[in-house]
C-alpha positions in Angstrom: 0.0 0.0 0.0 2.3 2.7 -1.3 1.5 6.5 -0.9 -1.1 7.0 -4.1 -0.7 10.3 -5.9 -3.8 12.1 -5.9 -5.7 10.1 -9.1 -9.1 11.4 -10.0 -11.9 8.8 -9.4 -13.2 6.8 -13.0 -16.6 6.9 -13.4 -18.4 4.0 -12.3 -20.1 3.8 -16.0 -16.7 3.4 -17.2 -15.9 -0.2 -15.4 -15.7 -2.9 -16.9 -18.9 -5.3 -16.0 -16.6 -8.1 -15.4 -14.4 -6.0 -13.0 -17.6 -4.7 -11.2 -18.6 -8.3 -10.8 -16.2 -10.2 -9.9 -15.2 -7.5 -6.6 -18.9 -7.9 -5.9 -18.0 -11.5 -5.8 -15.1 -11.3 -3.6 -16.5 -8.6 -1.7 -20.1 -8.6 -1.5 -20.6 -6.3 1.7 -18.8 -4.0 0.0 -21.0 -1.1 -1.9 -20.3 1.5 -4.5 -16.4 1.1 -4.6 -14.6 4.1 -6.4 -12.2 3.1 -8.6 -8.7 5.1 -9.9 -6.3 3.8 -12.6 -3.1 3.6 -11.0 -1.5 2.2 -14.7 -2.9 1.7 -17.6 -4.7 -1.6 -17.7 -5.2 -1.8 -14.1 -7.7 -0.8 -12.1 -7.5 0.2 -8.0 -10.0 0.5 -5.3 -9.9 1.0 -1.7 -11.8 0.9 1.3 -12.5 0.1 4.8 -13.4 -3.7 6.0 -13.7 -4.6 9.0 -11.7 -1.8 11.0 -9.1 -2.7 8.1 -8.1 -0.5 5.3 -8.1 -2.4 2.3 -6.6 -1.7 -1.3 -7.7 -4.2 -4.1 -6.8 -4.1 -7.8 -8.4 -5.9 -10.8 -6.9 -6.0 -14.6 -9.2 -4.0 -17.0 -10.5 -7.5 -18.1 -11.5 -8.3 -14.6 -9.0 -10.4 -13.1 -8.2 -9.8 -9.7 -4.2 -9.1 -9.3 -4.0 -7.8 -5.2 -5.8 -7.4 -2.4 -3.5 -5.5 0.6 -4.2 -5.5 3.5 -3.0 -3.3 6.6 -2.3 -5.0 10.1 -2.1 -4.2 13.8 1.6 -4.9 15.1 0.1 -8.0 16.6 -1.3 -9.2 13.8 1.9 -9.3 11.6 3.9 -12.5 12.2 6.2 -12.5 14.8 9.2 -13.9 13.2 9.0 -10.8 10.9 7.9 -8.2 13.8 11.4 -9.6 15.4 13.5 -9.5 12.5 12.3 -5.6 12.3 13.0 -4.9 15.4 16.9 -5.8 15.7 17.3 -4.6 12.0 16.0 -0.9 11.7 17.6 1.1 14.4 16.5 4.3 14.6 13.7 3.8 11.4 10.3 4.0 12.1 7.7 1.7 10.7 4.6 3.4 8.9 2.9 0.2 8.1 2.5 -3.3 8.5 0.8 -5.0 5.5 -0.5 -8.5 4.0 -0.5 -9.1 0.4 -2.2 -11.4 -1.4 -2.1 -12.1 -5.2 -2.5 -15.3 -7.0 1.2 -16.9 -5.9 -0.4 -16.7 -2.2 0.3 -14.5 0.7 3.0 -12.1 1.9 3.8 -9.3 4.4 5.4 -6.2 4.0 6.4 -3.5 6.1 7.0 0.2 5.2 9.6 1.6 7.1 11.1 5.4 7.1 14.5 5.2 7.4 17.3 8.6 7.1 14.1 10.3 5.7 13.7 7.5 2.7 10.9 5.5 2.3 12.0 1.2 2.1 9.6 -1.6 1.9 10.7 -4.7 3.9 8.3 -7.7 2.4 8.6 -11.5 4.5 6.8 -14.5 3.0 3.9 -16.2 5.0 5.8 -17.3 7.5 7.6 -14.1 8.4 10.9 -15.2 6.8 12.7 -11.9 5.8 12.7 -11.6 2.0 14.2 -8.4 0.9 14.3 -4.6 1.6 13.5 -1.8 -1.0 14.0 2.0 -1.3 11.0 3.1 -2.7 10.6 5.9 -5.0 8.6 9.4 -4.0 
């Protein structure tokens, strides 16, 4: 869940039916989504799910690509949590996140670090997988 520059919402008559209803099938509770374009050929919503906030993109032809997901400390896994915690002296974490796409399930964290932005991203388990600067 990376800082989104301000996008202009797409008119909902300008969704694709099959993207409209296939996030009505994943997430039926969820009403009226506005949708940006974040690239072309993607499409982004996101939204607030059970005191979660939620970001969720679809391809153009419907597919579903992501869902992320931000987390409570204590709901990130512990192995990772740890691994932060002896590895970022004096950074500051800004987000603890769960990914999901269609290889399965990961966790990142963003972390602000001598006034940069990195991404820290762990597989399901919490094993450390890599650390990335990200760009403003």
């Amino acid at each position: 869940m990376h800082p989104v520059s301000a996008q202009a919402p797409i008119d909902n008559k300008s969704i694709p039916e099959s993207v409209k209803k296939n996030f009505a099938d994943k997430f039926p509770s969820v009403q009226n989504p506005i949708w940006t374009q974040p690239s072309p050929g993607f499409l982004e919503t996101n939204f607030v799910f059970e005191k979660h906030y939620i970001e969720v993109m679809f391809s153009t032809f419907g597919d579903w690509v992501s869902t992320d997901t931000k987390l409570k400390v204590e709901e990130f896994p512990a192995s990772a949590t740890a691994y932060l915690a002896s590895n970022i002296s004096g950074g500051k974490i800004t987000g603890y996140f769960k990914s999901e796409t269609m290889k399965g399930i990961g966790f990142y964290a963003e972390v602000k670090e001598s006034g940069k932005i990195f991404t820290y991203t762990f597989d399901a388990d919490g094993n450390f997988l890599s650390k990335v600067e990200e760009e403003e």
